[in-house]
Biopython code that builds the backbone (N, CA, C, O; Angstrom):
import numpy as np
from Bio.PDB.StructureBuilder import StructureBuilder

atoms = [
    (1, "UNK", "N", (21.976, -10.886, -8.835)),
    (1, "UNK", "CA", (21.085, -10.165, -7.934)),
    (1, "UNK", "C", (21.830, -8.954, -7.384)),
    (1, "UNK", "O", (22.986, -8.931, -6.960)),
    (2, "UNK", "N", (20.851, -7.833, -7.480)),
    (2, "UNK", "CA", (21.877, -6.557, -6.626)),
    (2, "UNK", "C", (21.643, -6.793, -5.423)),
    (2, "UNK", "O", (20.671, -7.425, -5.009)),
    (3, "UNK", "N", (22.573, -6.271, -4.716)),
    (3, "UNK", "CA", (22.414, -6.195, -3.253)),
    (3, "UNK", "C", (21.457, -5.059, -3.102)),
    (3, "UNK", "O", (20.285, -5.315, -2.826)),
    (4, "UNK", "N", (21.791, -4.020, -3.233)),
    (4, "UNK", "CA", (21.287, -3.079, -3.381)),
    (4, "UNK", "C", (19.588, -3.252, -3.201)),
    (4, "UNK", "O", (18.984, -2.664, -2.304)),
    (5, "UNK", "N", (19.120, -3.876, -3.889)),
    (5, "UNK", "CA", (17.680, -3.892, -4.601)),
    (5, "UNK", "C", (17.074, -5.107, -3.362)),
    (5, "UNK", "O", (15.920, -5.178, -2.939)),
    (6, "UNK", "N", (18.314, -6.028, -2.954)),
    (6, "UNK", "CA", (17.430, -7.056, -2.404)),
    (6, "UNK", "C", (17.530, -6.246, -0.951)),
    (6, "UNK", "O", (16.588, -6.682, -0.290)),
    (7, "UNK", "N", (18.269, -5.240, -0.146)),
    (7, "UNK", "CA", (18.389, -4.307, 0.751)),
    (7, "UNK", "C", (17.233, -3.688, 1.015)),
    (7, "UNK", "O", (16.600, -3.737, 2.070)),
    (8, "UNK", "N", (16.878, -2.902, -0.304)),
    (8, "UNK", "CA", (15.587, -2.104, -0.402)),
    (8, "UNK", "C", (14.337, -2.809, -0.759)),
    (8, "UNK", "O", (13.239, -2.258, -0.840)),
    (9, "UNK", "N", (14.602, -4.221, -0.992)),
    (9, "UNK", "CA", (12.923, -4.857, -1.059)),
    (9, "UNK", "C", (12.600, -5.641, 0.137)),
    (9, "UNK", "O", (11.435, -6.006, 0.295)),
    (10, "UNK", "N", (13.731, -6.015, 1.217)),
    (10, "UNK", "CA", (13.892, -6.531, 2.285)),
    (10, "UNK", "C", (13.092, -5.171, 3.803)),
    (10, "UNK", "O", (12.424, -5.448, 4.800)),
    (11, "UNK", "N", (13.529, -3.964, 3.347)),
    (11, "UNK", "CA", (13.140, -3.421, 4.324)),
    (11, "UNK", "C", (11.832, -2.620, 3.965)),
    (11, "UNK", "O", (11.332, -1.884, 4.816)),
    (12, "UNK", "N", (11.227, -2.767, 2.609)),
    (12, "UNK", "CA", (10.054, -2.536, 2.084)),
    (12, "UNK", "C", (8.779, -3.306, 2.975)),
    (12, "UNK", "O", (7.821, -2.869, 3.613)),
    (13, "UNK", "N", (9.376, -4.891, 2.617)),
    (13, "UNK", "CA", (8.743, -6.030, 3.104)),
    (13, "UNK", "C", (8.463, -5.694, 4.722)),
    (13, "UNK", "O", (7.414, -5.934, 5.320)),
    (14, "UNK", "N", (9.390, -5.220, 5.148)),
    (14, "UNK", "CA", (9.901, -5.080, 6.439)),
    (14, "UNK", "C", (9.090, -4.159, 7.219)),
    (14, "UNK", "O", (8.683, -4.446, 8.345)),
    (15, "UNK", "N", (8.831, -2.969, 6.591)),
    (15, "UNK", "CA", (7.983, -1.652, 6.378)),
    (15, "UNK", "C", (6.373, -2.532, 6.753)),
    (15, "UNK", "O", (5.704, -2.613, 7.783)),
    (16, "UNK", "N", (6.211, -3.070, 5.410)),
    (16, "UNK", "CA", (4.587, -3.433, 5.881)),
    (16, "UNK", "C", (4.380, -4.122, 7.138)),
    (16, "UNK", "O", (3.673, -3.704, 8.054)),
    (17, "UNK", "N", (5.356, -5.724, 7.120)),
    (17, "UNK", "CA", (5.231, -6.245, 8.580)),
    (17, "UNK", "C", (5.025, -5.539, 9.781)),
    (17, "UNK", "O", (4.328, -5.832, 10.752)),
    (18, "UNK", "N", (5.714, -4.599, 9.569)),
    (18, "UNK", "CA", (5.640, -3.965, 11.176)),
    (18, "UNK", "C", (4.400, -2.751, 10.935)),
    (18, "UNK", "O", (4.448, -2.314, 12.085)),
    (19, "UNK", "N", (3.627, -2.136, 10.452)),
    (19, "UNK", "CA", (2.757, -1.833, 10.042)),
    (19, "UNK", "C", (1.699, -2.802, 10.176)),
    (19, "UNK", "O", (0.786, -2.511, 10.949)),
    (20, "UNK", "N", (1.669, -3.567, 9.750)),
    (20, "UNK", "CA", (0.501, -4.808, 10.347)),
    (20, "UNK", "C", (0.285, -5.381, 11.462)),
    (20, "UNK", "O", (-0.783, -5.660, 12.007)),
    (21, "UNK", "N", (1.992, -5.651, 11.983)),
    (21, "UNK", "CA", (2.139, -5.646, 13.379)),
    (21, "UNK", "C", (1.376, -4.971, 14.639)),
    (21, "UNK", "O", (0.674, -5.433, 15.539)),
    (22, "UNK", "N", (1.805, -3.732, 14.316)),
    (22, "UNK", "CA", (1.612, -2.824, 15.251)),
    (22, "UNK", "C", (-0.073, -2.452, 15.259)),
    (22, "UNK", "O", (-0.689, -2.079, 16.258)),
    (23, "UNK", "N", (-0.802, -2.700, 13.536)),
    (23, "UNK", "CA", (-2.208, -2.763, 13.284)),
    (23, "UNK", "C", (-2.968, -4.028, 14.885)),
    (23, "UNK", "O", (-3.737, -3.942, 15.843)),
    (24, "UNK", "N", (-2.205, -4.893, 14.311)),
    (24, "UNK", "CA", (-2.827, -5.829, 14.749)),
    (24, "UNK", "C", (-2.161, -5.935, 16.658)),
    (24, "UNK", "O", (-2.751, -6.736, 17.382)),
    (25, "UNK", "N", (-1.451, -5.432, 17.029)),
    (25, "UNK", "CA", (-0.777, -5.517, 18.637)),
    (25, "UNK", "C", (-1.890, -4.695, 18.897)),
    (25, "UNK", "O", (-2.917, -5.135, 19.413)),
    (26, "UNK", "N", (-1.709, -3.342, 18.512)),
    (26, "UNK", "CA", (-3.095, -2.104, 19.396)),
    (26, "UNK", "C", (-4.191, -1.694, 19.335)),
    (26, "UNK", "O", (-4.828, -0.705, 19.699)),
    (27, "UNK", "N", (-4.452, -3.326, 18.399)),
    (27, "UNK", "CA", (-6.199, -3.320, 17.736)),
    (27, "UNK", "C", (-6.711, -2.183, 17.630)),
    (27, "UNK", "O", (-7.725, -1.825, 18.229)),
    (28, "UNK", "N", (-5.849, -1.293, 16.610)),
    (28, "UNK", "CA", (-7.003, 0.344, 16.721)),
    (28, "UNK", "C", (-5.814, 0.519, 15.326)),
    (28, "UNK", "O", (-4.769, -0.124, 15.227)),
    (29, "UNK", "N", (-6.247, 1.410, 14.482)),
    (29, "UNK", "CA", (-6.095, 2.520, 13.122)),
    (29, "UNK", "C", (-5.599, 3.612, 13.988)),
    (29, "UNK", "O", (-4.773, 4.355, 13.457)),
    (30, "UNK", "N", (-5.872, 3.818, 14.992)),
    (30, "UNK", "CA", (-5.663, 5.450, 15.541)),
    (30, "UNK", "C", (-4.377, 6.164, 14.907)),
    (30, "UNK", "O", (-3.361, 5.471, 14.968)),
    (31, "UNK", "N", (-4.273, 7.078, 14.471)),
    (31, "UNK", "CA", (-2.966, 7.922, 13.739)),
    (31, "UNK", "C", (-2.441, 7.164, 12.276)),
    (31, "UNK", "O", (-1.480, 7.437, 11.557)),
    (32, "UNK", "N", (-3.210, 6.383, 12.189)),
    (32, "UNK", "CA", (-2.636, 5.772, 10.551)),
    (32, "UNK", "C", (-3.926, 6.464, 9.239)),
    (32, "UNK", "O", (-5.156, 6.469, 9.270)),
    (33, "UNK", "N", (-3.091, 6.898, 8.357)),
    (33, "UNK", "CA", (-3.851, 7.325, 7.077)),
    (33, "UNK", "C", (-4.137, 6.132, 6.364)),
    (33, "UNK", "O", (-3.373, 5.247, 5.978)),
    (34, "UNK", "N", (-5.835, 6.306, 6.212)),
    (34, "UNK", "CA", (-6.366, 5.383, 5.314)),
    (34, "UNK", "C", (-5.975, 5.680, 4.132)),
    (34, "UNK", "O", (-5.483, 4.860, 3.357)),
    (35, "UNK", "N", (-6.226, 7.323, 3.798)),
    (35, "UNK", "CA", (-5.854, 7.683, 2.335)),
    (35, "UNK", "C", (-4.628, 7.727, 1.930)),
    (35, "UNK", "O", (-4.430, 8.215, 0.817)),
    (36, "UNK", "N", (-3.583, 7.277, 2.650)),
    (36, "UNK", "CA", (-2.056, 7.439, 2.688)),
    (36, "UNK", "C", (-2.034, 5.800, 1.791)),
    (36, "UNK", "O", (-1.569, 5.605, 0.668)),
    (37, "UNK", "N", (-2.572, 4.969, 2.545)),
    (37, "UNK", "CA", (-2.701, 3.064, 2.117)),
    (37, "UNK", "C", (-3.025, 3.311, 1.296)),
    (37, "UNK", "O", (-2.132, 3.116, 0.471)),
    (38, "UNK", "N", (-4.230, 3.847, 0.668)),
    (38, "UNK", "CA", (-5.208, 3.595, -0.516)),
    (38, "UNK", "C", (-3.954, 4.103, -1.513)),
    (38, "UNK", "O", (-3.401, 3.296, -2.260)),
    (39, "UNK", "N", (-3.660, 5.145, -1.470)),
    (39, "UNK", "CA", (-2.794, 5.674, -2.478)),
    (39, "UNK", "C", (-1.591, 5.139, -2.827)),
    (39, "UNK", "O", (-0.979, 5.321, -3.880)),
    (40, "UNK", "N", (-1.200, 4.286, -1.637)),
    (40, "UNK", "CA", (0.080, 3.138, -1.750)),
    (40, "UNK", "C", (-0.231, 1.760, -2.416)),
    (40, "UNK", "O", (0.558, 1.029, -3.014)),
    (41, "UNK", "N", (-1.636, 1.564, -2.164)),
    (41, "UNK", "CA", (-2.046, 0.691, -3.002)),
    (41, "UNK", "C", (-2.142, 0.719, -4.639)),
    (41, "UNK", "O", (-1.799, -0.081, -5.509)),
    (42, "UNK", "N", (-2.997, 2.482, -4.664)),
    (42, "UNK", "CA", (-3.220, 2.115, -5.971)),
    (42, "UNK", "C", (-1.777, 2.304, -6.449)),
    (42, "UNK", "O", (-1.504, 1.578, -7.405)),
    (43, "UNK", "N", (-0.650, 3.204, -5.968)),
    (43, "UNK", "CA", (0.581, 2.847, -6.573)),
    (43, "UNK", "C", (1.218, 1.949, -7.255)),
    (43, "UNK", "O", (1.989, 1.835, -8.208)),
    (44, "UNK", "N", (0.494, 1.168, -6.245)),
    (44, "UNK", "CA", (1.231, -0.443, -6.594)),
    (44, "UNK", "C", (0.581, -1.495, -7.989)),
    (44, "UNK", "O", (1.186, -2.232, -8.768)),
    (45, "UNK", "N", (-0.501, -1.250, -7.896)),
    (45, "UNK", "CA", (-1.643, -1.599, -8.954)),
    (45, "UNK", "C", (-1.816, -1.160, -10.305)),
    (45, "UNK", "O", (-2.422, -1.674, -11.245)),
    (46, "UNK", "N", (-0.990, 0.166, -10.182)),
    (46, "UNK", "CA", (-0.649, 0.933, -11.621)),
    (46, "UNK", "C", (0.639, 0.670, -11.599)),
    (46, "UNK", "O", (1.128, 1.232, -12.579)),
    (47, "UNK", "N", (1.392, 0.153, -11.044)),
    (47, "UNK", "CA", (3.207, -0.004, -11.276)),
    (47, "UNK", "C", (3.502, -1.171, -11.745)),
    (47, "UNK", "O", (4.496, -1.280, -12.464)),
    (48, "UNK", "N", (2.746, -2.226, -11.456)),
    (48, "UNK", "CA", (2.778, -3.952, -10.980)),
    (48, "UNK", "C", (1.824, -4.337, -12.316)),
    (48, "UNK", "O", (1.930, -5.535, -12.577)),
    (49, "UNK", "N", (0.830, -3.542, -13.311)),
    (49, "UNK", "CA", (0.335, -3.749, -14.271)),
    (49, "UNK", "C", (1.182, -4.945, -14.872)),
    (49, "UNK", "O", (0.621, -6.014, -15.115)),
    (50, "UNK", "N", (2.701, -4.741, -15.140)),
    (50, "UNK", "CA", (3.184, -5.742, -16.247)),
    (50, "UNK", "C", (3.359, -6.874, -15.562)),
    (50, "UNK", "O", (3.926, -7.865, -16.025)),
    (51, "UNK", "N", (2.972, -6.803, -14.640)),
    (51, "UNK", "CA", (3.104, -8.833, -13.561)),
    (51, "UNK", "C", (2.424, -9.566, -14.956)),
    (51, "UNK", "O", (3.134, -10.053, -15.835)),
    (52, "UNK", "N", (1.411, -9.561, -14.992)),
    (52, "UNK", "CA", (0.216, -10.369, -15.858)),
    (52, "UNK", "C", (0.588, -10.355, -17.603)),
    (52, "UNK", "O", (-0.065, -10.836, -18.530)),
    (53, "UNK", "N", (2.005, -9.540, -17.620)),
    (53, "UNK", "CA", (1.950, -9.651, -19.632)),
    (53, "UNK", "C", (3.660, -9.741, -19.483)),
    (53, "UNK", "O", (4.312, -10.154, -20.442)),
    (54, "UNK", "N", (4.294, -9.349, -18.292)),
    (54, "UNK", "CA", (5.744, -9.629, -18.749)),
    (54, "UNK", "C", (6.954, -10.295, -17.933)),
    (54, "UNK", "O", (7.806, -9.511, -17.515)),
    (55, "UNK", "N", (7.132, -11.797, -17.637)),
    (55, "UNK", "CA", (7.766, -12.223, -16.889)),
    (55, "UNK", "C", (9.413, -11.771, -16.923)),
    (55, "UNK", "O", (10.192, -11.943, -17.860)),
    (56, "UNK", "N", (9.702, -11.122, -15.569)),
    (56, "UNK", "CA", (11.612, -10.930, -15.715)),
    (56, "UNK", "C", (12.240, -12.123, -14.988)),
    (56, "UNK", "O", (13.017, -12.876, -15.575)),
    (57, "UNK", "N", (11.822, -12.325, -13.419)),
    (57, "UNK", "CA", (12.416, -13.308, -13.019)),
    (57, "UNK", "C", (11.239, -13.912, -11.574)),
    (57, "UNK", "O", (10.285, -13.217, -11.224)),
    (58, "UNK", "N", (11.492, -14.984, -11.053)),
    (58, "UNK", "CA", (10.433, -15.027, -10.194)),
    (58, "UNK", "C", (10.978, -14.811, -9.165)),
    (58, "UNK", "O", (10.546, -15.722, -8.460)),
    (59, "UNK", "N", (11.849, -14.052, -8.375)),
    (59, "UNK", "CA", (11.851, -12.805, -7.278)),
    (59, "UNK", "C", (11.509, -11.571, -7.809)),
    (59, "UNK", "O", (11.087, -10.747, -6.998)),
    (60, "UNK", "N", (11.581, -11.266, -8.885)),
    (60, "UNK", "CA", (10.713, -10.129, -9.224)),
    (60, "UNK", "C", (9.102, -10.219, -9.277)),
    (60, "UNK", "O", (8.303, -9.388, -8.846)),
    (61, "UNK", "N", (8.891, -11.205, -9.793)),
    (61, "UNK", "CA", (7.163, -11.388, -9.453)),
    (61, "UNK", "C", (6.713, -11.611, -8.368)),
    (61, "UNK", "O", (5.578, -11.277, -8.026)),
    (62, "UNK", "N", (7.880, -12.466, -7.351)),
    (62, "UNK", "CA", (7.230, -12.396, -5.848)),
    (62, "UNK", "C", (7.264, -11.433, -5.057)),
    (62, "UNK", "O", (6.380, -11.286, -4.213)),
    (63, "UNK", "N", (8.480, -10.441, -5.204)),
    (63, "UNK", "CA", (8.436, -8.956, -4.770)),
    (63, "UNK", "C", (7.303, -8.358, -5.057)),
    (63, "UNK", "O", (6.692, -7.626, -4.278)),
    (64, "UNK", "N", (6.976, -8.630, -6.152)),
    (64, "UNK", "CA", (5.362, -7.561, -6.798)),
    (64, "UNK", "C", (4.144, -7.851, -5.942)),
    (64, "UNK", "O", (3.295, -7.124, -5.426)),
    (65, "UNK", "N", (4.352, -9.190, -5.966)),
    (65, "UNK", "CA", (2.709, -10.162, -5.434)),
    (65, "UNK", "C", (2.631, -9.277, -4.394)),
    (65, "UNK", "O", (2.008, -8.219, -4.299)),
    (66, "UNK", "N", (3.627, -10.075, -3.326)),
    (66, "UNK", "CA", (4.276, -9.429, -1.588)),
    (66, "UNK", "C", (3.879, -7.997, -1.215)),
    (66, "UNK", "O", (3.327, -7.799, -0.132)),
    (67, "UNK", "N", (4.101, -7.120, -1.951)),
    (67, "UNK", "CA", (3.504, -5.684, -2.536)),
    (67, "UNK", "C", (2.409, -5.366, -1.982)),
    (67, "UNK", "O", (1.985, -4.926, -0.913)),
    (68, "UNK", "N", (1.729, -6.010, -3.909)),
    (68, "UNK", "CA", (0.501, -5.867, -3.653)),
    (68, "UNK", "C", (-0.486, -7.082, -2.910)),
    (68, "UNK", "O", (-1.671, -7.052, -3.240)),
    (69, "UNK", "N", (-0.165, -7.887, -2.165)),
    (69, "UNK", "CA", (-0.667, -8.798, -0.970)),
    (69, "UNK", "C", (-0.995, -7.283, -0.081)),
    (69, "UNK", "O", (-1.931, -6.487, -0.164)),
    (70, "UNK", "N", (-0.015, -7.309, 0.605)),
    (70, "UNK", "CA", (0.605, -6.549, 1.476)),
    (70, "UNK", "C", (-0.243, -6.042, 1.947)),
    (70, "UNK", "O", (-1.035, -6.422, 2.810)),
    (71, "UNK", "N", (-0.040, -4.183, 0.851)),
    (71, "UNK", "CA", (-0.487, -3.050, 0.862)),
    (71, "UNK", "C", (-2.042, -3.365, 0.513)),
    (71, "UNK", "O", (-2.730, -2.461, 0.988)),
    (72, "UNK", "N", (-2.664, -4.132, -0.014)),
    (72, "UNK", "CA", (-4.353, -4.101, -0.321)),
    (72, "UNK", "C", (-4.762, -5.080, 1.402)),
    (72, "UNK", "O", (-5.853, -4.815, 1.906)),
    (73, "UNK", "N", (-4.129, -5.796, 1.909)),
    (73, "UNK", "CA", (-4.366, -5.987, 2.959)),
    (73, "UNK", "C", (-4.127, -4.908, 4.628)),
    (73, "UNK", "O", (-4.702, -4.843, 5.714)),
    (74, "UNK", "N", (-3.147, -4.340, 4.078)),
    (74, "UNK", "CA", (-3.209, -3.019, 5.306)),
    (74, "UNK", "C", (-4.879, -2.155, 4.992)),
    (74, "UNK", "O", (-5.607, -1.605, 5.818)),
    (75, "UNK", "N", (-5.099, -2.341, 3.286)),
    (75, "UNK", "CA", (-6.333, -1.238, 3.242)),
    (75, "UNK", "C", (-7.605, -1.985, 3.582)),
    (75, "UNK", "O", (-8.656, -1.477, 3.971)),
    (76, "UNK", "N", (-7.414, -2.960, 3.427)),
    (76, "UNK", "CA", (-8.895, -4.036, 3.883)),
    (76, "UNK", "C", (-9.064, -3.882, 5.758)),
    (76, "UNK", "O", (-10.007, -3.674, 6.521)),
    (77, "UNK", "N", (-7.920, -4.066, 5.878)),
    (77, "UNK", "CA", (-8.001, -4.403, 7.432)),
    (77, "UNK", "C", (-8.632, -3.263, 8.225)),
    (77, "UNK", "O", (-9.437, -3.341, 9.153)),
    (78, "UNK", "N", (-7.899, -1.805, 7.456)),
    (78, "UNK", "CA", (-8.335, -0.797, 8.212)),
    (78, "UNK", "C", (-9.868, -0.360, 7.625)),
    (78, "UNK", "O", (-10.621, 0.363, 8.277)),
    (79, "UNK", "N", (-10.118, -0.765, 6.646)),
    (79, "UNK", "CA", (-11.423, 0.242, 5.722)),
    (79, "UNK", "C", (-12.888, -1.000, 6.592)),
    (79, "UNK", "O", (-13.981, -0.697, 7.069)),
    (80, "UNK", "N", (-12.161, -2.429, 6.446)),
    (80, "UNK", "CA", (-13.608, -3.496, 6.666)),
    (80, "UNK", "C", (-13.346, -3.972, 7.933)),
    (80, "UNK", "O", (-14.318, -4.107, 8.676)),
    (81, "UNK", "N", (-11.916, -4.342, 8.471)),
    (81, "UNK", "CA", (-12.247, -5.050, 9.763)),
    (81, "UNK", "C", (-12.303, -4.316, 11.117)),
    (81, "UNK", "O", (-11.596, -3.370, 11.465)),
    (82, "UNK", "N", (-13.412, -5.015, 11.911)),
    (82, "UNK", "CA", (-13.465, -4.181, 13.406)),
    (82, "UNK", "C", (-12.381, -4.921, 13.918)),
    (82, "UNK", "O", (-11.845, -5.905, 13.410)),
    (83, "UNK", "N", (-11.964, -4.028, 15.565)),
    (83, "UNK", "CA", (-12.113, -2.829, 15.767)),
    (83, "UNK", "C", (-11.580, -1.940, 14.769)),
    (83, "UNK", "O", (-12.358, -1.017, 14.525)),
    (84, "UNK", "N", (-10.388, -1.914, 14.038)),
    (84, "UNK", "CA", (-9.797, -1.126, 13.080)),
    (84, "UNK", "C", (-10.378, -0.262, 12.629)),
    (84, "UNK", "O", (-10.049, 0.922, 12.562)),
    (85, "UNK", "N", (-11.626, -0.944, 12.150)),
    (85, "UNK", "CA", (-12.489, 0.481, 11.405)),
    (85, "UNK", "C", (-13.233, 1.627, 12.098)),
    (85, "UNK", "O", (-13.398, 2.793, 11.737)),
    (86, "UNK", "N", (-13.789, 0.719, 13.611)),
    (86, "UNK", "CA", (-13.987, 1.920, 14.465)),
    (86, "UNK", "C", (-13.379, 2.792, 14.594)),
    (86, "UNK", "O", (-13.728, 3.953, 14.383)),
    (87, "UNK", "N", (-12.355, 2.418, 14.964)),
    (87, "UNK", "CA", (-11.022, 3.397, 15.814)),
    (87, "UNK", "C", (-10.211, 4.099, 14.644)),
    (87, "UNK", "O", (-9.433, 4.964, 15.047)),
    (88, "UNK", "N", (-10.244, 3.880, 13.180)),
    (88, "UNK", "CA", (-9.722, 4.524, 12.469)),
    (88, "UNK", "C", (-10.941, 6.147, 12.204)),
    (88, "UNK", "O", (-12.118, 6.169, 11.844)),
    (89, "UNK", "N", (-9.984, 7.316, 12.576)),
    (89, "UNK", "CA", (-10.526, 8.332, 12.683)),
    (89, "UNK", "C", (-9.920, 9.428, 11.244)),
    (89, "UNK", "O", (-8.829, 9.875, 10.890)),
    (90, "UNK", "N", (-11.737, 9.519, 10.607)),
    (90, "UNK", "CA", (-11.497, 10.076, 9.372)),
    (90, "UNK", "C", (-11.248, 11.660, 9.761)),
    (90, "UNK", "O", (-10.289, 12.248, 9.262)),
    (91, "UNK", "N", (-12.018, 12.236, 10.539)),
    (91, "UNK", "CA", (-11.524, 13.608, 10.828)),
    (91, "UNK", "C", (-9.716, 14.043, 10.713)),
    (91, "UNK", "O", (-9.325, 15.178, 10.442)),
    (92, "UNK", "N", (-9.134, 13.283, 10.889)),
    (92, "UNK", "CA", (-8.015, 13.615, 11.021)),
    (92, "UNK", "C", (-6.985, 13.325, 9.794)),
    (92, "UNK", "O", (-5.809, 13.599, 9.553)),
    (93, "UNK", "N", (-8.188, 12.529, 9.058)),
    (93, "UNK", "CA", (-7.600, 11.708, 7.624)),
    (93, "UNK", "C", (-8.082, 12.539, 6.846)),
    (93, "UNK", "O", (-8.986, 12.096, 6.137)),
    (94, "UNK", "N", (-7.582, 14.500, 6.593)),
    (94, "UNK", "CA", (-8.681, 15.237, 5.915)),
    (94, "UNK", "C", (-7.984, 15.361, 4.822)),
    (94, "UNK", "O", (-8.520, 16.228, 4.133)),
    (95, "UNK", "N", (-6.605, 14.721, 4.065)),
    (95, "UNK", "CA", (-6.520, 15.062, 2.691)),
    (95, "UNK", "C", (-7.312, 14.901, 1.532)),
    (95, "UNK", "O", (-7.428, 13.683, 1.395)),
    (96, "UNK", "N", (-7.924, 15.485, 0.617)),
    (96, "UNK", "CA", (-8.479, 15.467, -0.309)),
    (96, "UNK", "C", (-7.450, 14.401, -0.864)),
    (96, "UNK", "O", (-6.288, 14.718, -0.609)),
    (97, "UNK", "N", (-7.598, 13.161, -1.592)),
    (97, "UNK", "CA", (-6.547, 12.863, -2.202)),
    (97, "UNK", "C", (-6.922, 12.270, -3.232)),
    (97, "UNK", "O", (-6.007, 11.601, -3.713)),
    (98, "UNK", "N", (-8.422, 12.185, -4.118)),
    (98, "UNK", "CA", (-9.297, 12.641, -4.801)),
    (98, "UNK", "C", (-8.919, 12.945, -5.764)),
    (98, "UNK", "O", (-8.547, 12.421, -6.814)),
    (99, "UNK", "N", (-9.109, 14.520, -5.068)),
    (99, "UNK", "CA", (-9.085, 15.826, -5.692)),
    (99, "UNK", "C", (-7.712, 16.190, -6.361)),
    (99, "UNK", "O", (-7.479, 16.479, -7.535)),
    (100, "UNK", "N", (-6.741, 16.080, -5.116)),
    (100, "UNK", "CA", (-5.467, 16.449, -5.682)),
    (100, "UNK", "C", (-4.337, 15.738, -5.876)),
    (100, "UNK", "O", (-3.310, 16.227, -6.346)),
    (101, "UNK", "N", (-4.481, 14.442, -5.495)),
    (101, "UNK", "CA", (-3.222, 13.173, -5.904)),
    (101, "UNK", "C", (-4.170, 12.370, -7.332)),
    (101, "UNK", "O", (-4.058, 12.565, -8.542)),
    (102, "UNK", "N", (-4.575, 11.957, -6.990)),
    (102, "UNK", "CA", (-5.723, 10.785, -8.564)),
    (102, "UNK", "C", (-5.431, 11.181, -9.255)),
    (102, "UNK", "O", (-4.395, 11.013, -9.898)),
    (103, "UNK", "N", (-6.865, 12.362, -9.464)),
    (103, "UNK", "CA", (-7.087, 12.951, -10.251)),
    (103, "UNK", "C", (-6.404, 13.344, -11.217)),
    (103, "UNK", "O", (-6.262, 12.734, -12.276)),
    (104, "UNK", "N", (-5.807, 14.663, -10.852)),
    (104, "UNK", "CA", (-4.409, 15.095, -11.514)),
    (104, "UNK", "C", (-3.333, 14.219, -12.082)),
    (104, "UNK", "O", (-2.844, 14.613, -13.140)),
    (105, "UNK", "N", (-2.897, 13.153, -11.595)),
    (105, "UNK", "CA", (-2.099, 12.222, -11.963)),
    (105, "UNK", "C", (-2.560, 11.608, -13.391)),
    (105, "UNK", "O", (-1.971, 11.369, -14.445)),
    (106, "UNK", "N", (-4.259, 11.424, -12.799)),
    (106, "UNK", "CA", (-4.792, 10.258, -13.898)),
    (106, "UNK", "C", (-4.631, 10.940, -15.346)),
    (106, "UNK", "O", (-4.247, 10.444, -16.406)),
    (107, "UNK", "N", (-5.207, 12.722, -14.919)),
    (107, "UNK", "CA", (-4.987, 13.507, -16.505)),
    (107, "UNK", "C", (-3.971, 13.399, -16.634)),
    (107, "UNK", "O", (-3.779, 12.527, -17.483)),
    (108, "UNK", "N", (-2.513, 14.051, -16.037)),
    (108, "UNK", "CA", (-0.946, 13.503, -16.519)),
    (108, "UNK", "C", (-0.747, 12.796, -17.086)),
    (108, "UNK", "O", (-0.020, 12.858, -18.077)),
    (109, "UNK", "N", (-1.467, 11.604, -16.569)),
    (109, "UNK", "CA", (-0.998, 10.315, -17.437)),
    (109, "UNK", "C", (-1.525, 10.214, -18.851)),
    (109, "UNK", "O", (-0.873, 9.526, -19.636)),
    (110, "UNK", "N", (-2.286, 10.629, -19.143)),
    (110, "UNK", "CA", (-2.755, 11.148, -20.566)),
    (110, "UNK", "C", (-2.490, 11.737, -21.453)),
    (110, "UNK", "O", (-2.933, 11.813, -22.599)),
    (111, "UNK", "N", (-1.974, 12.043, -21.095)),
    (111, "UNK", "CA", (-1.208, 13.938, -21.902)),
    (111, "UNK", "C", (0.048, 13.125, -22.120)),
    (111, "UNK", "O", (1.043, 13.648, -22.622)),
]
sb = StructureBuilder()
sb.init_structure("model")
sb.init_model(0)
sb.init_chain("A")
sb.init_seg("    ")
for serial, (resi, resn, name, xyz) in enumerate(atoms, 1):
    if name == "N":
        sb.init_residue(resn, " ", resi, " ")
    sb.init_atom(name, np.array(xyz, "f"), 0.0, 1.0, " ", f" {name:<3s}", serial, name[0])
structure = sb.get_structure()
């Protein structure tokens, strides 16, 4: 095991907890990007593809799960559950990210 790797998947893990935390202490979205999650999600969903066709080790598959648990639960919480969804304010969430993160990527990935 690297240290290294279990360092950086420890404070990954670490990252969301307190992100959910803090979701769930000030019952409000206020200043958090929905489209920031979504895009961390689908990150994860196009990265994590080989969970389902290629086993390496099972801390590597539970790192993945943990992931994508995680990150599709920060986007549920804020997109479906109240108050969260009230208080999450799209005006301020104005990146196109659509238009100019997806999109573009998805043709990249083609080419």
């Amino acid at each position: 095991m690297n240290l290294f790797r279990l360092v950086g998947d420890m404070a990954h893990l670490a990252s969301f907890l307190v992100l959910l935390l803090k979701l769930l202490a000030s019952r409000s979205a206020n200043g958090i990007s929905l489209k920031t999650q979504e895009l961390f999600f689908l990150v994860f969903v196009t990265r994590y593809v080989d969970l389902f066709f290629h086993f390496v080790s099972l801390y590597n598959t539970l790192m993945k799960l943990l992931f994508l648990m995680f990150s599709g639960a920060i986007v549920y919480v804020i997109r479906f559950r109240e108050p969260f969804r009230s208080t999450y304010d799209k005006s301020h969430d104005a990146f196109l990210h659509l238009k100019f993160a997806v999109l573009p990527c998805a043709l990249l990935a083609l080419v």
